[in-house]
C-alpha positions in Angstrom: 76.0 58.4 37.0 78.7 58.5 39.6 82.0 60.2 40.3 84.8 60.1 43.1 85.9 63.0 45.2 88.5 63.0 47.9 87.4 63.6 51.5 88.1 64.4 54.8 85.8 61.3 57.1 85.4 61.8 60.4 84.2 58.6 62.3 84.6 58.0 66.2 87.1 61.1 66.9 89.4 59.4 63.7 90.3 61.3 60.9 91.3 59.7 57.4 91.4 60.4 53.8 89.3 58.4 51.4 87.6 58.6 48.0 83.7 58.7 48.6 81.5 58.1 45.1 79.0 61.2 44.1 75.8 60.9 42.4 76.4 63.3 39.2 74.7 65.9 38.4 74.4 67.5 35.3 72.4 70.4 33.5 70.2 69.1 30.4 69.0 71.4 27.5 65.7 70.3 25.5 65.1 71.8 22.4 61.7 70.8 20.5 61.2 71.8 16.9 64.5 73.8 17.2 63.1 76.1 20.2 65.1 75.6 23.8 62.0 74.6 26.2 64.2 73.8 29.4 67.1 73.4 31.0 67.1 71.1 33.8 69.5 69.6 36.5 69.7 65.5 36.4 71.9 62.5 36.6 73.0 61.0 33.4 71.4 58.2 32.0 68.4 57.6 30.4 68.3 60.7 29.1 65.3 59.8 26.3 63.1 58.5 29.4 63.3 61.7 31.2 62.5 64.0 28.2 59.8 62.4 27.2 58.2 61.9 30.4 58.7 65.3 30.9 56.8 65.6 27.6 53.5 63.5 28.8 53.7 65.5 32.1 53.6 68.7 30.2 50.6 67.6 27.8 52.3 67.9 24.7 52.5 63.5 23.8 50.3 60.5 24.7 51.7 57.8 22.7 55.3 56.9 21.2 54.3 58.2 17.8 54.0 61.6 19.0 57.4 61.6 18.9 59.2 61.0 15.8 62.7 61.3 16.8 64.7 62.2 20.1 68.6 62.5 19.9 71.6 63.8 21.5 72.9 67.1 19.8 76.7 66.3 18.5 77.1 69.8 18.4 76.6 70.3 22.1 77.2 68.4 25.3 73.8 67.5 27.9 71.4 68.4 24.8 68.5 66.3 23.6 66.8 67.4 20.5 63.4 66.7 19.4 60.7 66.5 16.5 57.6 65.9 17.7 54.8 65.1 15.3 52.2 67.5 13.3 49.9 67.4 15.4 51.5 67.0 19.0 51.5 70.6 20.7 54.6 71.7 21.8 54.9 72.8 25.7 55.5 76.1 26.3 59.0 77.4 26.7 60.2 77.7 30.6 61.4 80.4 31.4 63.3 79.6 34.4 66.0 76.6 34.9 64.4 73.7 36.7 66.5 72.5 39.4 66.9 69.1 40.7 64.0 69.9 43.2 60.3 70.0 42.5 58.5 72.8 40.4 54.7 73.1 39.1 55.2 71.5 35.8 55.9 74.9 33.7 51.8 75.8 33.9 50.9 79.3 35.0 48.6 78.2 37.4 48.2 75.9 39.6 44.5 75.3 37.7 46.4 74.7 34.5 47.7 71.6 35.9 44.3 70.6 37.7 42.8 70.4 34.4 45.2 69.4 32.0 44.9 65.7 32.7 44.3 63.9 29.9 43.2 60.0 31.3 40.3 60.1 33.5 42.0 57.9 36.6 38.9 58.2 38.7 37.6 55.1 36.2 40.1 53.2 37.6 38.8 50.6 40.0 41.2 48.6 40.5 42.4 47.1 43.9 45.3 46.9 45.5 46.0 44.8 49.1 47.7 46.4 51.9 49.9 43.6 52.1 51.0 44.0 48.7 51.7 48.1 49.0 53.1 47.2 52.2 56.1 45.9 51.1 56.9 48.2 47.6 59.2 50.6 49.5 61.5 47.5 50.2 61.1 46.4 46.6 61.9 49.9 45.4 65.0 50.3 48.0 66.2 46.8 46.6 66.6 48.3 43.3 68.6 51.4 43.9 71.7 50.3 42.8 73.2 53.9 42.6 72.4 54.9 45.6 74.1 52.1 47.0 77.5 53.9 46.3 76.4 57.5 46.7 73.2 57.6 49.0 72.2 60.5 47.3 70.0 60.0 45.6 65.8 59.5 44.8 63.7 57.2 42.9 60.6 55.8 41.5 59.1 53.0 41.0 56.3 51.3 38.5 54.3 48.4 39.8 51.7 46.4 39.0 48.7 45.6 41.6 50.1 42.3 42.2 53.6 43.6 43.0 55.3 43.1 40.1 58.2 45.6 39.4 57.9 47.6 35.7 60.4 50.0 36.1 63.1 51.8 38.5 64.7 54.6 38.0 66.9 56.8 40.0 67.6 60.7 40.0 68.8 63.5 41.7 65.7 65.0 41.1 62.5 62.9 42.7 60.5 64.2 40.1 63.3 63.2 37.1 63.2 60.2 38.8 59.3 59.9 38.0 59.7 61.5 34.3 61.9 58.7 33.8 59.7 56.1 34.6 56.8 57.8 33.1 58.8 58.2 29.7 60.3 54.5 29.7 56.6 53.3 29.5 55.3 55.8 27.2 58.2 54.4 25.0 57.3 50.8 25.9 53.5 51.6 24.2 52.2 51.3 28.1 50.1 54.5 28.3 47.8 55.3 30.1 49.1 52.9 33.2 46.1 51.9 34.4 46.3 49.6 36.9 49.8 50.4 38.4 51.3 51.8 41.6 54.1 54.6 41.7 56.0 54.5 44.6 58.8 57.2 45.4 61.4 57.4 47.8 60.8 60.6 49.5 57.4 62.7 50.0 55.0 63.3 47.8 54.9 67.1 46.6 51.9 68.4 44.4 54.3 67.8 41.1 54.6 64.2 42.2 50.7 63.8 41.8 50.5 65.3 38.8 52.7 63.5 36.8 51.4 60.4 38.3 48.1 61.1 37.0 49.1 62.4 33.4 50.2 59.3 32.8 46.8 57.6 33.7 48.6 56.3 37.2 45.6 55.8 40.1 47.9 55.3 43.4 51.4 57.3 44.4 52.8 55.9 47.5 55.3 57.6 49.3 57.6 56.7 51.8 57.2 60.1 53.5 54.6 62.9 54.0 52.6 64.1 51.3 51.7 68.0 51.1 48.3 69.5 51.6 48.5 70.6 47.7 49.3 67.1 46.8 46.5 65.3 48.8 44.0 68.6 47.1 45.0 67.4 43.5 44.8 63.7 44.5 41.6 64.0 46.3 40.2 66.3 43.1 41.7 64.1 40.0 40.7 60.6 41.5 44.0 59.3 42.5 44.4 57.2 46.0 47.5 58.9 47.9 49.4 56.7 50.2 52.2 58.4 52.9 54.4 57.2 55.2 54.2 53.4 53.4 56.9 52.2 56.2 57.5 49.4 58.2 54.3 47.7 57.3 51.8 50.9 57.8 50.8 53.8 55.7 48.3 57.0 55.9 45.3 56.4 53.0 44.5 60.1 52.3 42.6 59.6 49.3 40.1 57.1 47.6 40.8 54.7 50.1 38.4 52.5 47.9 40.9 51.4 46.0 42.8 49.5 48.9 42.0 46.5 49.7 42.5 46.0 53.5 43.6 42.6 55.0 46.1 41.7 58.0 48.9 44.2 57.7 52.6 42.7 57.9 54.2 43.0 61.2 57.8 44.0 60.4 59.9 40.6 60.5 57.5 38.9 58.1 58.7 41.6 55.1 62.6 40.8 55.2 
């Protein structure tokens, strides 16, 4: 997931060569059934998460057995190959490279996506305390172990209302980042994830939402802004959208039914 490069630092009116450690990134092929569906840019490593998140995102699986086998192509370097089963529909074919940033999921319309959710998350009623939410960005930022040595990079995390961490993953891509964690709990038989919290290092863009909510997920919380397209699709598919979750505050823009409120943390009391 990382590599070194030589560089020129500049610190203090100092100059001095040094090796710094980069977060890689790589292109990955996905071919279902044969048929190339994308090609996307990533960092290494779980490579099976990412794919199939990417595959619950896109509609085509809901449980582990709608895919019946996922592996590396020995023929070809950064391909996965898969079979999915007879009656799992395929996604449609991109047909455009998907770049480490955020895109609309490979629908035609932003409609497509509104629609294509297949967990009703505004059934969710579960309840999550301020105090609790307050302190996930540390808990995510605590996990980053790559970015550690690069600082380059974004991630997600799955938690439960109490606090409890499922899953971290990191990406250069915020949104691989969330297909990973989606697709390491689809694996894990956890679908739909009712009852969790995702919580991303960055903003939260309309694609962020989505996902969240294919996978059954009722609250996104994100360390920065959120866009207006992402509170829309929150606000529309039931899912309580948290922004700026920082130094023991946040902005509720959506369902704020779902969080519990109660003496917010002053800063010193999360460390």
């Amino acid at each position: 997931m990382t590599t070194r490069q030589p560089v020129l630092r500049l610190r203090a009116g100092r100059a001095a060569r040094r090796p710094d450690t980069l977060a890689v990134e790589e292109p990955l092929l996905v071919r279902v059934g044969g048929e190339v569906l994308t090609l996307t840019m990533r960092t290494p490593g779980q490579d099976f998460d990412l794919v199939a998140g990417w595959l619950v995102s896109e509609g085509a699986v809901a449980a582990p057995g709608d895919i019946v086998t996922m592996r590396m192509c020995p023929d070809e370097d950064n391909t996965v190959e898969v079979v999915l089963a007879p009656d799992a529909t395929p996604p449609r074919p991109r047909a455009f490279v998907s770049s480490s940033a955020c895109g609309v999921c490979g629908a035609d319309s932003v409609e497509a996506v509104r629609t294509a959710l297949r967990w009703p998350v505004s059934e969710d009623d579960t309840q999550f305390d301020v105090g609790v939410l307050s302190v996930l960005p540390d808990a995510l930022r605590s996990e980053q172990k790559v970015f550690d040595r690069t600082g380059g990079l974004h991630a997600a995390g799955l938690f439960t209302a109490g606090g409890r961490c499922i899953e971290v993953r990191e990406d250069v891509g915020r949104h691989n980042a969330v297909d990973k964690v989606v697709g390491a709990a689809l694996r894990d038989r956890r679908l739909p994830l009712t009852g969790h919290v995702l919580q991303v290092s960055g903003r939260a863009s309309f694609e962020l939402v989505h996902k969240a909510a294919a996978a059954g997920i009722p609250v996104i919380a994100a360390v920065s802004a959120p866009s207006s397209l992402a509170v829309d699709l929150a606000e529309e598919c039931g899912l309580t959208l948290l922004g700026f979750v920082r130094g023991g505050g946040m902005n509720v823009y959506t369902h704020q039914q779902r969080v519990r409120v109660g003496p917010i943390p002053r800063q010193r009391e999360l460390q």
